[in-house]
C-alpha positions in Angstrom: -10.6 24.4 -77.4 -12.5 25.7 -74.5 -11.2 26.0 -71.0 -12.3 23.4 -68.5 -13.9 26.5 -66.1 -16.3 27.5 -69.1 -17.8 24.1 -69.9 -18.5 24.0 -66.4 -19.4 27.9 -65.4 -23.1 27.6 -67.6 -24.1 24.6 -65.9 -22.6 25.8 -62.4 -24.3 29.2 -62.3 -27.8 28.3 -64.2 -28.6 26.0 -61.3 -30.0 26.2 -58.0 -29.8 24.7 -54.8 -32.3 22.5 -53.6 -34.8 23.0 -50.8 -32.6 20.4 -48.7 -29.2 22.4 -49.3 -31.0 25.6 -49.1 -32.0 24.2 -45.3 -28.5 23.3 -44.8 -27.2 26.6 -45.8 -29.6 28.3 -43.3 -29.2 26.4 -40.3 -25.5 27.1 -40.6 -26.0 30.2 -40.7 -28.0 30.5 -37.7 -25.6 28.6 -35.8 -22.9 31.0 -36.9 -24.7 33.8 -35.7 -25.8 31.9 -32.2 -22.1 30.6 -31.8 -20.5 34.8 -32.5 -23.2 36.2 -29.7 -22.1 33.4 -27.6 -18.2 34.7 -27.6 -19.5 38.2 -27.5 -21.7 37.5 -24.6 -18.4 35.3 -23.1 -16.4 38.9 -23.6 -18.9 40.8 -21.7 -18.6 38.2 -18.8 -14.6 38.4 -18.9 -14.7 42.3 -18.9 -17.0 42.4 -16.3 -14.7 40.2 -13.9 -11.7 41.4 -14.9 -13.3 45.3 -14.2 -14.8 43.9 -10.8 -11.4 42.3 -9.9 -9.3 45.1 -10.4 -11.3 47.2 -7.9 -11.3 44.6 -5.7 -7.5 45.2 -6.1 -6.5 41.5 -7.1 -4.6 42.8 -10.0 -2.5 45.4 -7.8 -3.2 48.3 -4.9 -4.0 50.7 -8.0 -7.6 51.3 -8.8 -8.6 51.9 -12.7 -8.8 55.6 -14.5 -11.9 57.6 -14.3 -12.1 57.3 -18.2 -11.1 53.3 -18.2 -14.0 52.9 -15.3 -16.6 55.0 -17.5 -15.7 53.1 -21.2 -14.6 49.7 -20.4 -15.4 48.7 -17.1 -19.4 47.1 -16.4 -20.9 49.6 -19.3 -18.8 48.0 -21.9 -19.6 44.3 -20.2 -23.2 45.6 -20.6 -22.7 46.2 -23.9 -21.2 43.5 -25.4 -23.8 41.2 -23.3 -26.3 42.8 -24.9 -25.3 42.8 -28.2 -24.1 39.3 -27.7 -27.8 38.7 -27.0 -29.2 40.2 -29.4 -26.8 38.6 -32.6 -27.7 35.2 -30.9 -31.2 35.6 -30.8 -31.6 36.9 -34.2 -33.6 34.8 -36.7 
């Protein structure tokens, strides 16, 4: 006697998804994609106050690294606002 999985597998895998599912899939997908630029772009924001903070000293009298200021301070913010654009706006 066959397994359950292979009377089922043929008809599974031979068909495909209608134009209405197909839709479905696709809009979720863009929303996916809209919703992970929105976090990135939500990052970028936070790192960019956060970096601006900390000079303004709110954090504590010492200011940030030369290095730290270069790589993760309003370049990285830049960054990840644009990237966070871009992977939002993407078709």
């Amino acid at each position: 006697m066959k397994h359950p999985r292979e009377l089922i597998a043929p008809a599974v895998s031979g068909s495909t998804p209608s134009a209405e599912e197909r839709a479905r899939q696709k809009y979720r997908r863009k929303r996916r994609f809209v919703r992970i630029g929105q976090v990135l772009m939500l990052a970028g924001v936070v790192v960019g106050i956060v970096h601006w903070l900390t000079h303004l000293e709110a954090f504590g009298p010492e200011q940030p690294a030369l290095w730290l200021d270069l790589v993760a301070g309003y370049p990285m913010a830049a960054v990840l606002l644009i990237v966070g654009g871009i992977v939002a706006g993407k078709k």
